[in-house]
N, C-alpha and C positions, 0 to 999 in steps of 0.2 A: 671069609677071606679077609687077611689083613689089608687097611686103608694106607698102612706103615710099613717100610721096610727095615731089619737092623739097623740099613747106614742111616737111615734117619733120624733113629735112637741115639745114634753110635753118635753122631753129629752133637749130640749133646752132654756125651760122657765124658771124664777124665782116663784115659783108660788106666794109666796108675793105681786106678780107688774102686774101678767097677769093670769090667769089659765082658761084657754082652753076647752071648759066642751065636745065639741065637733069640727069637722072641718069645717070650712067654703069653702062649696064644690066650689063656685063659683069663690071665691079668688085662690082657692087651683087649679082649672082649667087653668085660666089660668097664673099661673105662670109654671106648668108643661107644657103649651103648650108651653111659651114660651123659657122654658129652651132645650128641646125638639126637636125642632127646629132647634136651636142651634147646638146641639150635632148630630142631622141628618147628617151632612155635613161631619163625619167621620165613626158612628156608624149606621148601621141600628136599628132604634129605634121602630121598629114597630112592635115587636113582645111584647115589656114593656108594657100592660095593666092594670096591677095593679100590687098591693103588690109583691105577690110572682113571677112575672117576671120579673123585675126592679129589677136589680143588685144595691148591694148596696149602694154601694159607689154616686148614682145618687140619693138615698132615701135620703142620707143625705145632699146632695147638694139642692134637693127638699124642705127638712124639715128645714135648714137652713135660704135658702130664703122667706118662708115661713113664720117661726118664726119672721125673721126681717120685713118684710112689715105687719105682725100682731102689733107688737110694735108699729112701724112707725101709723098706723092707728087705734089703740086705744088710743096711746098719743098725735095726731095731734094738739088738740085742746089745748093741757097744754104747749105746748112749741114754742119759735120761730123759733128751728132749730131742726134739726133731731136727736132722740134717737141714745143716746152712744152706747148703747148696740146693737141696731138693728144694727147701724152701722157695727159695730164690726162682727156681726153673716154675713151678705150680704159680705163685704168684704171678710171674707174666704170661704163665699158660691163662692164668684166669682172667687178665687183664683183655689180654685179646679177647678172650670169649664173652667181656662183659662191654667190650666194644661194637662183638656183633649183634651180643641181644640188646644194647641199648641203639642199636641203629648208627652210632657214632664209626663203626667201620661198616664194610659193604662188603662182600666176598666178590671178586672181580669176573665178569661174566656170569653170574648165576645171578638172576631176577628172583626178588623177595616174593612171596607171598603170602606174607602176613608185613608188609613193610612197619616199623615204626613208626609212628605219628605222633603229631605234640599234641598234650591234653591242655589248650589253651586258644582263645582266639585267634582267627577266624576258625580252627577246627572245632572246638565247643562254645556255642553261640551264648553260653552261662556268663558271659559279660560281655555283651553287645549293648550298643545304646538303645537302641529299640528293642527289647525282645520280643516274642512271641505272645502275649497274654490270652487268646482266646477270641473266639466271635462267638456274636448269638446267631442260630440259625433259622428265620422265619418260620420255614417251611416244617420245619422238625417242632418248632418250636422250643429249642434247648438252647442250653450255653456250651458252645463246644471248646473244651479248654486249652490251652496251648501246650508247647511243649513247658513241663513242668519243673525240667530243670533249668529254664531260665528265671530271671526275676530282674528287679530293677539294679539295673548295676551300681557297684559298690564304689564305684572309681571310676573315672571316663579321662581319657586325654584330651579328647575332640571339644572339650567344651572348654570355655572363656569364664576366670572366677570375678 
């Protein structure tokens, strides 16, 4: 079942140059699949079976990509390089989408579950002033070693030259 409606699409045509009379289910599969996909890696996406449960903001990232590979493949034949416009539409389709896999946008009401995190202090402790280097343990009699990807930092703010 489509996530998309025509007017959706239609929202993004000229109709002078393209109009739409209906959607092409097939095309329209799998670009959803593979946007989809995509967005899995942070959002659970499995509950978006159509229309009315696909938040929006993905209908229009949907309907964007869409529209532009629509362009792209009914002016294939007339040109040597790829439609301005399609261009133009795919591009901020992708922008959005690389705002939601980089965490930089949020899809509004749907909770992350894989959220984006920074790979830097305090989340990776690999330049803390102290790190972790190991204990000996009597009892065992061994060296038990820390975490390994820490070491002595390279740079510190906290300290006085």
């Amino acid at each position: 079942m489509p996530r998309i409606s025509i007017d959706d699409a239609k929202a993004w045509v000229e109709e002078s140059k393209l109009d739409p009379q209906a959607l092409d289910l097939d095309h329209l599969d799998q670009i959803e699949t593979e946007l989809l996909v995509r967005i899995a890696s942070i959002y659970d996406v499995s509950l978006w079976i159509d229309k009315t449960s696909t938040p929006r903001i993905i209908q229009v990232i949907i309907s964007k990509f869409y529209v532009g590979w629509l362009y792209d493949k009914f002016y294939s034949e007339n040109q040597g390089e790829p439609n301005k416009y399609s261009q133009l539409v795919k591009a901020n389709a992708q922008s959005l989408l690389d705002g939601i896999l980089s965490g930089v946008i949020e899809i509004p009401g749907v909770p992350a579950v894989n959220p984006v995190t920074a790979a830097f202090y305090p989340n990776d402790a690999s330049s803390a002033i102290n790190p972790d280097t190991g204990y000996y343990d009597p009892n065992l009699r061994i060296f038990i070693p820390g975490d390994t990807s820490t070491g002595p930092a390279k740079f510190s703010m906290g300290k006085r030259f």
